[in-house]
Phi, psi and omega in degrees: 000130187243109182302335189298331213256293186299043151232304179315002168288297229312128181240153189299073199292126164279321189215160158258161193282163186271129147351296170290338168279338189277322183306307184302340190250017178255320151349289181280344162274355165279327171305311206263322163289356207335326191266355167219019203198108172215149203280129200229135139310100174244039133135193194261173166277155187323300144020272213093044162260153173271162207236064207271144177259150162257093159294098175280075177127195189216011189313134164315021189220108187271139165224147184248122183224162185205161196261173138057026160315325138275119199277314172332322211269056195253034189301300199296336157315331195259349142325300171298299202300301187270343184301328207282320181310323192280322198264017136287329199247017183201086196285354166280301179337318198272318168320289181297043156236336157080028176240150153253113136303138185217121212229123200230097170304316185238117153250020165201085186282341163309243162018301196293321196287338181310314196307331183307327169313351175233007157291344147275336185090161011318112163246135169216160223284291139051259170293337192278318209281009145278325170262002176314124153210126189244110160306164169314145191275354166302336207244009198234160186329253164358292247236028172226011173320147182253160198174102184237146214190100197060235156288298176287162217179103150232115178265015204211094173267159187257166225281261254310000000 
């Protein structure tokens, strides 16, 4: 497998995609994969938007990866957004990586939608900085993880 040539797929996103858009195209890739690809609830948003995974493969080796603990933040999404298309739809990839994937695009799809005014652009400091919404690190995914560990203890995970 020559990794050089799978970062040269990668295309040249104009924009980033909307919570609901990114939810319709993990839909349609379940849709269009069924044999490699299912779509999982795994709960809700503070809201109630569901919080959907994509499960890929069958490898003995599980990796869980997810977009937008920082919801400002959706670069990592649209990542996610083209790795899920590739290891579906290029089952030696997917093979030779020895993974089940469990690929969670948006995981504070709340937050992400605060964010959307500035996911088409204009971008400029301007708009992002109208459309900014960064939560409190108490709120935020990553960092309400529960964990107790020594001295340390977080107990109050929040529902994402």
């Amino acid at each position: 497998m020559n990794i050089a040539s799978v970062f040269e797929e990668i295309p040249d996103f104009q924009y980033f995609l909307t919570v609901d858009e990114m939810d319709q195209s993990s839909k349609r890739l379940a849709e269009e994969y069924p044999g490699n690809v299912e779509l999982l609830e795994v709960g809700k948003s503070r809201s109630g938007h569901p919080i959907l995974c994509l499960k890929i493969g069958s490898g003995p080796l599980n990796a869980l990866v997810f977009g937008c603990p920082h919801p400002n933040e959706p670069i990592g999404a649209m990542m996610l957004e083209f790795f899920s298309k590739k290891l579906a739809s290029d089952s030696e990839f997917l093979s030779n990586l020895g993974f089940t994937w469990y690929i969670i695009k948006c995981v504070d799809p709340d937050g992400t939608k605060l964010n959307e005014g500035w996911f088409k652009g204009p971008f400029t400091p301007y708009n992002y900085a109208r459309n900014f919404f960064r939560p409190a690190s108490h709120q935020q995914v990553e960092w309400t993880f529960p964990i107790s560990y020594k001295t340390l203890k977080f107990d109050n995970p929040i529902p994402e």
